[in-house]
VEXFIVEX-725912 format. One record per residue: x, y, z of N, C-alpha, C, O in turn; residue in one letter. Coordinates in pm, 1 decimal, padded with zeros to 6 digits. Layout:
      nc1      nc2      nc3     cac1     cac2     cac3      cc1      cc2      cc3      oc1      oc2      oc3 lumlo
        X        Y        Z        X        Y        Z        X        Y        Z        X        Y        Z     A
...
//
This chain:
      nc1      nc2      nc3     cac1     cac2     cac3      cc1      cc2      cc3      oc1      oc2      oc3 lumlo
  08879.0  09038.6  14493.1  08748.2  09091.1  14526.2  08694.6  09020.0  14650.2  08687.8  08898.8  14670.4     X
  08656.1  09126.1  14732.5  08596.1  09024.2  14881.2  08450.7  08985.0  14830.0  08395.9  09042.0  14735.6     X
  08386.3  08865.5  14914.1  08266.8  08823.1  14879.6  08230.6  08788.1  15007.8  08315.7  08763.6  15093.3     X
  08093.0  08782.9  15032.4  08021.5  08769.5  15194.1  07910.3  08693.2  15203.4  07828.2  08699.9  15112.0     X
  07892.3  08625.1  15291.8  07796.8  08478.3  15275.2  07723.6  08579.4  15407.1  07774.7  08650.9  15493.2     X
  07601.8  08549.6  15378.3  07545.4  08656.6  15468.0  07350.0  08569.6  15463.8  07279.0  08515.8  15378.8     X
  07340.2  08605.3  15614.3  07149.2  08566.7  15608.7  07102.4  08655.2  15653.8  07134.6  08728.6  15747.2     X
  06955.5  08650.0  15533.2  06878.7  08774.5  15604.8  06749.0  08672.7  15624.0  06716.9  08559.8  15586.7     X
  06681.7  08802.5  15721.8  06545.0  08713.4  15798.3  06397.7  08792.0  15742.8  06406.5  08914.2  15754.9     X
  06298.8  08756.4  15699.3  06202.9  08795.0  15633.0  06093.9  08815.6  15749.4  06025.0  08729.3  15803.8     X
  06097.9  08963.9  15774.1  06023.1  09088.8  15829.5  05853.2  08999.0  15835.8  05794.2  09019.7  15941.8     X
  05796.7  08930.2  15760.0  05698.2  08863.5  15715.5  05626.2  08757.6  15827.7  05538.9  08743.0  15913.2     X
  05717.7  08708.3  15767.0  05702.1  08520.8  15814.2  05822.8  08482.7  15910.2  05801.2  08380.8  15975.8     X
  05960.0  08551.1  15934.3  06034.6  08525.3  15976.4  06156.5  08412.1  15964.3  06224.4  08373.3  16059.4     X
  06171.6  08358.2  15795.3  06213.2  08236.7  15758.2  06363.0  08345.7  15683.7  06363.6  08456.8  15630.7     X
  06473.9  08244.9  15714.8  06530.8  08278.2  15678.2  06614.4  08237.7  15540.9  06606.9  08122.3  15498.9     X
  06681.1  08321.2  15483.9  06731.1  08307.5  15351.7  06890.6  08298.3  15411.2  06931.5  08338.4  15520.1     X
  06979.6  08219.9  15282.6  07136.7  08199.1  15330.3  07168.5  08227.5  15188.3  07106.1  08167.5  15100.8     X
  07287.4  08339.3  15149.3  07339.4  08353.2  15033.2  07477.0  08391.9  14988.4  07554.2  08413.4  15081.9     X
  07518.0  08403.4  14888.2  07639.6  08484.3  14878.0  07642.0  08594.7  14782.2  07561.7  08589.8  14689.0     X
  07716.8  08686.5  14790.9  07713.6  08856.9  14700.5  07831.7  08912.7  14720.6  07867.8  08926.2  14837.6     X
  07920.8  08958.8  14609.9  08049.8  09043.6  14640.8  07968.3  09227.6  14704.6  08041.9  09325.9  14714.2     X
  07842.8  09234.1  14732.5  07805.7  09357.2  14721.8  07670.3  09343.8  14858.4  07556.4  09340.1  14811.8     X
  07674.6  09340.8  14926.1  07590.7  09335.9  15062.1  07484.1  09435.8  15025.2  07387.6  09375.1  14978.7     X
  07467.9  09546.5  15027.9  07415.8  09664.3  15030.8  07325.9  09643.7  14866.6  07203.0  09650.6  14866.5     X
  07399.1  09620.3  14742.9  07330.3  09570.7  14647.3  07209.1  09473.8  14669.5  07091.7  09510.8  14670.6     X
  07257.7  09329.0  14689.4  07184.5  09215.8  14678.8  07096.1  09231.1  14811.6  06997.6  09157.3  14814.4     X
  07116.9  09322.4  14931.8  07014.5  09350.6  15044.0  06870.3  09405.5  14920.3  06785.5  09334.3  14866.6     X
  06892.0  09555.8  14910.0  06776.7  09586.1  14818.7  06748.3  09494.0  14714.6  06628.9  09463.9  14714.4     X
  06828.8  09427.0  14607.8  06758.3  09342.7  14550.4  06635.7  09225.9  14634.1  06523.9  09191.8  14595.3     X
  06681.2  09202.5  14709.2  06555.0  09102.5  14777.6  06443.0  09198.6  14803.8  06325.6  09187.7  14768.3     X
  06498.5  09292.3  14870.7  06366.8  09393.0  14929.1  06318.2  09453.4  14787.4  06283.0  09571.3  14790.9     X
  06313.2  09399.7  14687.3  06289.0  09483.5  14585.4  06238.2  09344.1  14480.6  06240.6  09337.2  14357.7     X
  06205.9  09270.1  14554.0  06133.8  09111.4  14513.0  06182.2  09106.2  14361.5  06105.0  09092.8  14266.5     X
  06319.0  09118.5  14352.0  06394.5  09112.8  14222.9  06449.2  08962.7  14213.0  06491.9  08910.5  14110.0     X
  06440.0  08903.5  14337.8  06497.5  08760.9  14342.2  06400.5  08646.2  14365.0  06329.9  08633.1  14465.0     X
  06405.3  08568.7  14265.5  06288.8  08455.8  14242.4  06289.2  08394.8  14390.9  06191.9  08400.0  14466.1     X
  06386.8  08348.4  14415.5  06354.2  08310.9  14548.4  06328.5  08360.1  14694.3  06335.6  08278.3  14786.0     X
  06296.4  08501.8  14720.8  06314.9  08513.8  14804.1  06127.5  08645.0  14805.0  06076.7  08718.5  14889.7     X
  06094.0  08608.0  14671.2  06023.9  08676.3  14615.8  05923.7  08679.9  14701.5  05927.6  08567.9  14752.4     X
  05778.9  08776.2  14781.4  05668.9  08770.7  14800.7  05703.9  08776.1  14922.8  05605.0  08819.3  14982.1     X
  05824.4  08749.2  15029.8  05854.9  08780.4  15166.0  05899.6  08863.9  15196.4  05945.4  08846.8  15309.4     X
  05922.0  08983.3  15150.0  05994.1  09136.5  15167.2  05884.2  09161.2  15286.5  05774.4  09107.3  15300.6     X
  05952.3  09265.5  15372.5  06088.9  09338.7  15344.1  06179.3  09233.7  15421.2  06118.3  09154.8  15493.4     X
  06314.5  09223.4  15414.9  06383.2  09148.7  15443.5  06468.1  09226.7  15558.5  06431.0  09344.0  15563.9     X
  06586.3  09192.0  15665.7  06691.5  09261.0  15684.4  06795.6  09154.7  15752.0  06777.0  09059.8  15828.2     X
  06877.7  09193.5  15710.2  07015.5  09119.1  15716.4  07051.7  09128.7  15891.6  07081.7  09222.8  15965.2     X
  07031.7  08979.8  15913.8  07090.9  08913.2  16047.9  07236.7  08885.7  16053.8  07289.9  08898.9  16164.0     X
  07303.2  08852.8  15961.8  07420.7  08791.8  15971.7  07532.5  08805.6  15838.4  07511.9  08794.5  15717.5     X
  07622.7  08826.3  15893.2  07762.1  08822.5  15749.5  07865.7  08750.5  15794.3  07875.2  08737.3  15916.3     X
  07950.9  08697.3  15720.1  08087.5  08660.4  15719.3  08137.7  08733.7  15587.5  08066.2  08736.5  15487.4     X
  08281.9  08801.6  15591.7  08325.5  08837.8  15509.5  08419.1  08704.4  15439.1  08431.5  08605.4  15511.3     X
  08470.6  08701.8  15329.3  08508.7  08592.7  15302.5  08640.5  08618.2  15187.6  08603.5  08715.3  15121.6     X
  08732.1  08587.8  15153.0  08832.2  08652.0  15092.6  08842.8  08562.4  14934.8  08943.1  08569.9  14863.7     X
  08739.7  08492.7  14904.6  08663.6  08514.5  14762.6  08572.0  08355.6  14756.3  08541.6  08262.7  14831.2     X
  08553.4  08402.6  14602.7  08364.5  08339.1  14581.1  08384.9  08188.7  14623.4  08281.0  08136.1  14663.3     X
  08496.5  08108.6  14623.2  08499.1  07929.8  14658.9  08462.4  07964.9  14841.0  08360.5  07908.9  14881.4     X
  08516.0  08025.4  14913.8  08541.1  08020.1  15068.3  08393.2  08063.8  15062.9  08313.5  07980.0  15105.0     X
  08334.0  08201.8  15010.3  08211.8  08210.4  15065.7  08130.4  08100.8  15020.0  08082.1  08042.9  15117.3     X
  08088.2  08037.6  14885.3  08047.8  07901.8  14875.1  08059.5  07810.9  14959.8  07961.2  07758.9  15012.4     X
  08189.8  07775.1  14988.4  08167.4  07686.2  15096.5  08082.4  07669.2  15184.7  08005.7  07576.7  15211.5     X
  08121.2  07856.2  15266.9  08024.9  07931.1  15416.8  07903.2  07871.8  15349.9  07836.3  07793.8  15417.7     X
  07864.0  07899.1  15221.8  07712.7  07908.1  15236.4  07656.7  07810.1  15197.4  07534.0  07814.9  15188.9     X
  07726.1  07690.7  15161.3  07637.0  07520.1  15188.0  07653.2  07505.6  15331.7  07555.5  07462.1  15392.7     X
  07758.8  07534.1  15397.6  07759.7  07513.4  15587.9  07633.9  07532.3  15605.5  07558.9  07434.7  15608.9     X
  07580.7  07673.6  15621.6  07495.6  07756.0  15677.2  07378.4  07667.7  15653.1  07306.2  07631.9  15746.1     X
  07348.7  07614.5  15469.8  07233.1  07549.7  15491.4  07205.7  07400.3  15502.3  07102.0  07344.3  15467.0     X
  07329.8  07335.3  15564.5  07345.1  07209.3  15613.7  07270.4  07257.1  15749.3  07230.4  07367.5  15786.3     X
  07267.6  07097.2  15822.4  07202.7  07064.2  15965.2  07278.4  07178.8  16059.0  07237.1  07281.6  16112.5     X
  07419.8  07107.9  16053.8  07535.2  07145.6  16168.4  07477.7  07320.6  16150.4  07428.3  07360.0  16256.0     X
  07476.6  07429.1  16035.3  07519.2  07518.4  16003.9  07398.0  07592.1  16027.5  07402.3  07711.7  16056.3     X
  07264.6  07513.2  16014.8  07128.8  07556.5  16063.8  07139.5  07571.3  16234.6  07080.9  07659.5  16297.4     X
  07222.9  07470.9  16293.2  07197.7  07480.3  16458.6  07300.3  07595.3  16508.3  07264.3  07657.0  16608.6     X
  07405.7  07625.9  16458.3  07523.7  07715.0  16461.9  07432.7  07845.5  16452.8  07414.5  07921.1  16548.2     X
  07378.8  07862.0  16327.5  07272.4  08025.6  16303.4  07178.7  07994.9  16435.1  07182.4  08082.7  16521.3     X
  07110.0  07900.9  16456.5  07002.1  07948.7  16537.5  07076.0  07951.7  16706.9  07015.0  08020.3  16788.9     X
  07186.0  07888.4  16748.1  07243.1  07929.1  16842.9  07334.5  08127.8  16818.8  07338.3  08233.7  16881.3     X
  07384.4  08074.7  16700.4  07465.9  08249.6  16756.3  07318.8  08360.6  16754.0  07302.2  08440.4  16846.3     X
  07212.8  08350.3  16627.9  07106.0  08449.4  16605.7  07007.1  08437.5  16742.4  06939.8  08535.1  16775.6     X
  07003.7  08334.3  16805.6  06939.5  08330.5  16932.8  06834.6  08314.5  16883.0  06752.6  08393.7  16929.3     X
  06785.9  08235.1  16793.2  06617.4  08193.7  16674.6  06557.3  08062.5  16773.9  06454.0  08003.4  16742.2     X
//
């Protein structure tokens, strides 16, 4: 099963969220659908960024990177933030 470490950016406030989901298109509307405790009260959301990942340990990995230092300066250089 593929899985995808992916950030979306909140339409709102502009803060971004870092996660993982075998289902992109699912867990997109779940946020926009303030179904997720954390991400709750900042809708609408839309997805800045994916890596596809060839399963759930590799995208885990991606997605402590992303919200380490190194992995915060990497997003805001490629997203241009």
């Amino acid at each position: 099963m593929k899985y995808y470490v992916y950030v979306i950016q909140s339409e709102k406030d502009g803060s971004l969220y870092k996660g993982l989901t075998n289902n992109l298109e699912r867990r997109l509307k779940q946020h926009n659908q303030n179904k997720s405790q954390s991400t709750k009260g900042k809708s609408p959301y839309r997805l800045v960024y994916f890596e596809e990942c060839l399963d759930r340990i590799e995208a885990r990995i991606k997605e402590k990177y992303f919200k380490s230092g190194v992995g915060r300066e990497f997003l805001k250089r490629t997203l241009k933030i």
